[in-house]
C-alpha positions as CSV (number, residue, x, y, z in Angstrom):
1,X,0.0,0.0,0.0
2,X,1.4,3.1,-1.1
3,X,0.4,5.8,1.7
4,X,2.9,8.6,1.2
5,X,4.2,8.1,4.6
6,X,6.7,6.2,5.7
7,X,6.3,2.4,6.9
8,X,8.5,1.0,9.5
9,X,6.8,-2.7,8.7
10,X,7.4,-2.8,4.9
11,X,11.4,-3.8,6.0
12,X,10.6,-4.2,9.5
13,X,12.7,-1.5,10.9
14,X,12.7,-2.2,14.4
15,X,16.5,-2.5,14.9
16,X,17.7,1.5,16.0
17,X,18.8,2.4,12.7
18,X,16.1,4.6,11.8
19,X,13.5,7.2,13.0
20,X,10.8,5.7,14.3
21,X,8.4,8.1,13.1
22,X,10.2,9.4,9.9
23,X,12.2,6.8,8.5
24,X,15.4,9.1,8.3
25,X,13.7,11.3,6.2
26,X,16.1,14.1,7.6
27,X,19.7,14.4,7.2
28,X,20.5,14.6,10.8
29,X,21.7,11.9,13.3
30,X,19.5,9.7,14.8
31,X,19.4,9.9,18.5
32,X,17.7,7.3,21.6
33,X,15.5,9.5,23.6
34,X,13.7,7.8,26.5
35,X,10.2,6.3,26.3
36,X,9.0,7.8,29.3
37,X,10.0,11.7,29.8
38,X,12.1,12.6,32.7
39,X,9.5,15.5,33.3
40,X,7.2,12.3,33.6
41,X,8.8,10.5,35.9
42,X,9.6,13.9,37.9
43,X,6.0,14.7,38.3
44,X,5.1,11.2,39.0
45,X,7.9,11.2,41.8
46,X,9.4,8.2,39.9
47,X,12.7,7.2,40.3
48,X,13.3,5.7,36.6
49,X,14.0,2.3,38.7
50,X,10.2,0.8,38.4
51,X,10.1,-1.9,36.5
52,X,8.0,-3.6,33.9
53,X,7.5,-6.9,31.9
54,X,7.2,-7.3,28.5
55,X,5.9,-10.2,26.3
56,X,9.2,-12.0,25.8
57,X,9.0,-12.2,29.7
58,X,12.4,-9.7,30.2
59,X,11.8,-7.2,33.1
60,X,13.4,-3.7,32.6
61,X,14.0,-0.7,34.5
62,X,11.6,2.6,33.0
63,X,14.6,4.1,32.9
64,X,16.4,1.9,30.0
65,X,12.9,2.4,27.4
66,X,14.4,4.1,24.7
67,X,13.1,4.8,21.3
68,X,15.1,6.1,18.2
69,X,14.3,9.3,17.0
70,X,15.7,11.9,13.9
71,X,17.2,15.1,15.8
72,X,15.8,17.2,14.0
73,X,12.2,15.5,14.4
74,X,12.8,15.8,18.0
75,X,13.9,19.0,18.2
76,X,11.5,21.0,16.2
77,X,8.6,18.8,16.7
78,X,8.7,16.2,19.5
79,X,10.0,18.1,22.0
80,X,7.1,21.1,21.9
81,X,4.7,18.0,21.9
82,X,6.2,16.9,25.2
83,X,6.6,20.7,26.8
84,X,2.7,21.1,26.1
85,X,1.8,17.7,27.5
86,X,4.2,18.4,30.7
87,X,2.8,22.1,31.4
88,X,-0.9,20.7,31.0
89,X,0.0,17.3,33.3
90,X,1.6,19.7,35.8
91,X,-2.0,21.9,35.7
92,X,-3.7,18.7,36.6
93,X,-7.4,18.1,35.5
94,X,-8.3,21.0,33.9
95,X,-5.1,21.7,31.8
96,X,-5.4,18.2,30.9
97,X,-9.0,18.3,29.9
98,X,-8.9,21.5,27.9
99,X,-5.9,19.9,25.8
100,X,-6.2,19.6,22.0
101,X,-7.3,16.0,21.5
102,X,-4.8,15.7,18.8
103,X,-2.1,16.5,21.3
104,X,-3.3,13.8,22.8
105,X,-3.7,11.1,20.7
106,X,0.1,11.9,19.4
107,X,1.6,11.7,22.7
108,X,-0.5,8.8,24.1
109,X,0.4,7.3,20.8
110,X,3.9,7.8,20.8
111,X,4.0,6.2,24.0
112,X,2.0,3.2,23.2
113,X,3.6,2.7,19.6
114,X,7.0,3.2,21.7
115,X,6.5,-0.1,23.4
116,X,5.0,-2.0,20.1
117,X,8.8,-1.0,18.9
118,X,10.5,-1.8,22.0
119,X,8.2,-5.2,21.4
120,X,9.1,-5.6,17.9
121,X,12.7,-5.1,18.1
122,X,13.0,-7.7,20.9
123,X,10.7,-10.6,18.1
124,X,12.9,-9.6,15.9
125,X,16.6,-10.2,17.8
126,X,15.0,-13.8,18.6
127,X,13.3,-14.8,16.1
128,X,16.8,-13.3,13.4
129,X,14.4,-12.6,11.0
130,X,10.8,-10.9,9.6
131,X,9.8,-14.0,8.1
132,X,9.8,-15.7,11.2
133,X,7.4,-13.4,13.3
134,X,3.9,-15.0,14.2
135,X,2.1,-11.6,13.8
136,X,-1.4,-11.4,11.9
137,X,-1.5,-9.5,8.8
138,X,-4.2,-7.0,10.7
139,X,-2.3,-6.7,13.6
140,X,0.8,-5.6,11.4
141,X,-1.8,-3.2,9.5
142,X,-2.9,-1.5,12.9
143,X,0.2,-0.7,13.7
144,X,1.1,0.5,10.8
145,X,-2.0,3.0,10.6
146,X,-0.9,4.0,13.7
147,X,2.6,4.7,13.0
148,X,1.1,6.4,9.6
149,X,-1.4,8.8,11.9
150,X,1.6,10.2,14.0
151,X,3.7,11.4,11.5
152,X,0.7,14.4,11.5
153,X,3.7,15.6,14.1
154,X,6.3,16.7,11.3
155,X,4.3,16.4,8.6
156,X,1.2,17.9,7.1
157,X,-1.4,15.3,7.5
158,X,-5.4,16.2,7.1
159,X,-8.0,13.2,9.1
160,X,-11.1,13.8,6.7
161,X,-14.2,14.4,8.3
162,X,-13.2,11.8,11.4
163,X,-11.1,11.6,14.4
164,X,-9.0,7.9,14.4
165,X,-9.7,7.7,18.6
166,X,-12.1,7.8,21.4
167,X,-10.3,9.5,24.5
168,X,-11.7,10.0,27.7
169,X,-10.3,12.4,30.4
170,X,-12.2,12.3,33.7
171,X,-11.8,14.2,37.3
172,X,-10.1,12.1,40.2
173,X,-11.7,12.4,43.5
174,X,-8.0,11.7,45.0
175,X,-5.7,14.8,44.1
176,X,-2.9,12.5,45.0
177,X,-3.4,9.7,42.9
178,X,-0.2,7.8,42.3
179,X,0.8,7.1,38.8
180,X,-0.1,4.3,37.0
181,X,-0.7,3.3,33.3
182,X,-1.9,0.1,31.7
183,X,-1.8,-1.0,27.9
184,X,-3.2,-3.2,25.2
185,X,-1.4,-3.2,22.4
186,X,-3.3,-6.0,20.5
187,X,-6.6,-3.4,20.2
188,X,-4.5,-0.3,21.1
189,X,-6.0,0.8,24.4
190,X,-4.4,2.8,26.7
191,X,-4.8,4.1,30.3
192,X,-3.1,6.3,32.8
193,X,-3.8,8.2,36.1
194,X,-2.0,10.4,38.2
195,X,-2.9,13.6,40.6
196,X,-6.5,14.4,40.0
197,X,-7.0,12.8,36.3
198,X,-7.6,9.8,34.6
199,X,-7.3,9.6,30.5
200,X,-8.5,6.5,28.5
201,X,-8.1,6.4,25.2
202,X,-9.0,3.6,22.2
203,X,-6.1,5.1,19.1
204,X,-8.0,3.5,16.5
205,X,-11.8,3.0,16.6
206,X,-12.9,5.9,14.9
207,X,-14.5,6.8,18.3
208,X,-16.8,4.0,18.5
209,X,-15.9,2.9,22.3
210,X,-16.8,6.2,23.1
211,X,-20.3,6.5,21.5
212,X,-20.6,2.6,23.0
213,X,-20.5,3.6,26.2
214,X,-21.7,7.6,25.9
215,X,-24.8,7.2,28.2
216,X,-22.5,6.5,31.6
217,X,-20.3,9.5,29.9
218,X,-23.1,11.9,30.3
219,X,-23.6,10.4,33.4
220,X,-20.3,11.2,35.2
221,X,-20.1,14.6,33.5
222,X,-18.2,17.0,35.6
223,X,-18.1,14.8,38.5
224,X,-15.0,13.2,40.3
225,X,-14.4,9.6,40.3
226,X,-13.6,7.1,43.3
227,X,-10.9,4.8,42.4
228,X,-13.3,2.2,41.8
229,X,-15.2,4.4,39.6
230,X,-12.1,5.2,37.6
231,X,-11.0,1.6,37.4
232,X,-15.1,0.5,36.7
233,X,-14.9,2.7,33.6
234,X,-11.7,1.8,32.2
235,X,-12.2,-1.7,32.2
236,X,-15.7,-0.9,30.0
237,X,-13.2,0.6,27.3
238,X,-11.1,-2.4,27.2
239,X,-13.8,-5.2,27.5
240,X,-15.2,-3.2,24.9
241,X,-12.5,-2.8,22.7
242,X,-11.9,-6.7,22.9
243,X,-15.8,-7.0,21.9
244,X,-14.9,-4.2,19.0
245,X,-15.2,-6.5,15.7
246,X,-14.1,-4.7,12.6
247,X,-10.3,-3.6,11.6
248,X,-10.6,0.4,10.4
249,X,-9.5,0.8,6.8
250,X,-8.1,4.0,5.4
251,X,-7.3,5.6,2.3
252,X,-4.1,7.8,2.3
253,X,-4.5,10.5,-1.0
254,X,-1.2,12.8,-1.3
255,X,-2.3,16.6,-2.5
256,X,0.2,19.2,-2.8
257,X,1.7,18.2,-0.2
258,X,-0.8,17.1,2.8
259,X,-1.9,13.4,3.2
260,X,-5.4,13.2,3.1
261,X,-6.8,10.1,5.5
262,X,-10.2,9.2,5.0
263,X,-12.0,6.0,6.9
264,X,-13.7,3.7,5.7
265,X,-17.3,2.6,6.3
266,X,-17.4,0.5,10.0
267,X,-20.2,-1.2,8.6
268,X,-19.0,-2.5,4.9
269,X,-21.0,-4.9,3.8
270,X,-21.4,-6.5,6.8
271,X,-24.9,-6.5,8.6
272,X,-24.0,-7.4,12.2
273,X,-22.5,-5.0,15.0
274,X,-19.8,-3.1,15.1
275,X,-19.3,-5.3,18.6
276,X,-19.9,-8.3,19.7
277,X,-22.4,-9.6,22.2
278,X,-21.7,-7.7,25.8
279,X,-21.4,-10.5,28.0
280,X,-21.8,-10.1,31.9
281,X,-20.1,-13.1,32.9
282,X,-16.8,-12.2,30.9
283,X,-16.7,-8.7,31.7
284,X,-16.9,-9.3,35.8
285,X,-13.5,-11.1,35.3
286,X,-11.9,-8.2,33.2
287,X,-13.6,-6.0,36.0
288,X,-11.8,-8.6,39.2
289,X,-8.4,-8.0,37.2
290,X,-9.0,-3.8,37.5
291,X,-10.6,-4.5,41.2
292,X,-7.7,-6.1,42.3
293,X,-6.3,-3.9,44.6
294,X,-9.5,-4.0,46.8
295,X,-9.6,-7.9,46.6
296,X,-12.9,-7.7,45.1
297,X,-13.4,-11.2,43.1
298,X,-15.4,-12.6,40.3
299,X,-18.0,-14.3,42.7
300,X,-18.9,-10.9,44.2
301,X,-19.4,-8.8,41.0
302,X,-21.6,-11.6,39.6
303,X,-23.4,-12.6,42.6
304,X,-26.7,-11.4,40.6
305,X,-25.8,-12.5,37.1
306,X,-28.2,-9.6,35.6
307,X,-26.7,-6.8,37.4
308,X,-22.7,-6.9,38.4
309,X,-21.8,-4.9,40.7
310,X,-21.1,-1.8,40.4
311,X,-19.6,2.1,42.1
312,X,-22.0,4.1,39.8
313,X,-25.4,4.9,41.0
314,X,-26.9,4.1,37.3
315,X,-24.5,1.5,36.2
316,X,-25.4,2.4,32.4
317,X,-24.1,-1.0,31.3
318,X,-24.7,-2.1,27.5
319,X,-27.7,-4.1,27.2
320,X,-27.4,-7.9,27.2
């Protein structure tokens, strides 16, 4: 497919020789800048030490996340992308919440397409070579589109009459709330709180999660969340996102200059729902993985199979 833009997958370049956003497009050197910002981990009063597994089973430090990155790209247009994130993150909910939702969608994406490299490049070390990867065709074609959708960052790129992403940015009842994030890279769902904000965001849906579940969105409108709440909700987006059935197509069109994205129709030619059947039973033990930390357990949120349990006075669920 012949997009315009550049496409780490066509040769699979996942081995720090190259931008991961431009290809090398500039004539500058290339340079490793860290996954996670240091103005990150100084507002989440993070020492860089934490650790986390990947899906090869290593465990590294935050610290040693690196991604590779054109100079130039960074200078001129990564580096204003993380200064406007950092000033809003330090403002808390409202800066956060009055943020362009582009802004957002780049930098959540960078940092959840920074750990799909981090991912890739470690397949590709053990497995020697592309051909030997066990990676869908779609899967490869998500990430690809989302690779394609960042480069609006140096690049003039135009989303026609769409927006690639649900995000959600709700008020925290706890102004102290530690820092935490979770991913999914396989449907591209991402989560983070810290201070007095949660975000949630689904980078390629076309904003369907976010119409799915709009009713308990009205619902919670300028109100602060519980941690439950908070935790309640996001594991909604990512049950939901599992239940999400159809791969977004694009087309890329080059005019003088600007890439022109436009989606495709959700519904093609197919006549049943853009999700799958909401099942109670399946989502109380996505919800006992987001409970955890109040020992809450599948029994419990099942106990009345028609109604799980739930923090929000109208639980708004999807219907059966």
């Amino acid at each position: 497919m012949n997009t315009g833009l550049y496409n780490p997958f066509q040769n699979f370049d996942f081995l720090y020789k190259t931008c991961f956003l431009s290809g090398n497009t500039f004539s500058t050197p290339l340079l490793q800048v860290p996954l996670i910002p240091k103005w990150l981990l100084e507002q989440a009063k993070l020492t860089g030490e934490e650790q986390i597994q990947f899906l090869d089973e290593s465990i590294r430090s935050y610290n040693t996340l690196v991604i590779p990155i054109n100079s130039e790209v960074n200078e001129q247009f990564l580096n204003p992308l993380e200064a406007k994130i950092e000033e809003a993150f330090s403002g808390g909910y409202e800066a956060v919440s009055a943020l362009n939702e582009l802004d957002l969608f780049n930098w959540l994406g960078k940092f959840l397409y920074g750990f799909i490299y981090i991912e890739m490049h470690s397949a590709l070390r053990k497995e020697m070579t592309a051909d030997g990867l066990n990676m869908s065709k779609s899967l490869m074609m998500k990430f690809a589109n989302l690779n394609f959708m960042m480069q609006n960052l140096y690049t003039s790129v135009s989303f026609e009459d769409f927006t690639p992403w649900s995000i959600t940015v709700v008020k925290l009842e706890d102004e102290e709330t530690p820092f935490s994030f979770r991913d999914e890279i396989n449907t591209l769902t991402f989560s983070l709180k810290m201070k007095d904000f949660g975000i949630i965001a689904c980078l390629q849906d076309n904003g369907t999660n976010k119409r799915y579940h709009q009713k308990i969105i009205n619902q919670i409108e300028g109100k602060a969340l519980s941690a439950q709440q908070f935790e309640e909700l996001t594991a909604r987006f990512y049950y939901s996102a599992y239940l999400f059935n159809r791969l977004p197509e694009y087309t890329f069109m080059p005019v003088e200059g600007t890439i022109y994205i436009e989606a495709m129709p959700l519904r093609g030619n197919m006549s049943k729902p853009l999700f799958d059947v909401w099942q109670h039973k399946i989502y109380a033990h996505v919800l006992e993985t987001f409970w955890k930390p109040w020992g809450y357990v599948k029994f419990e949120i099942i106990k009345d199979p028609d109604n799980p349990m739930s923090f929000f006075e109208k639980p708004c669920l999807p219907e059966v």
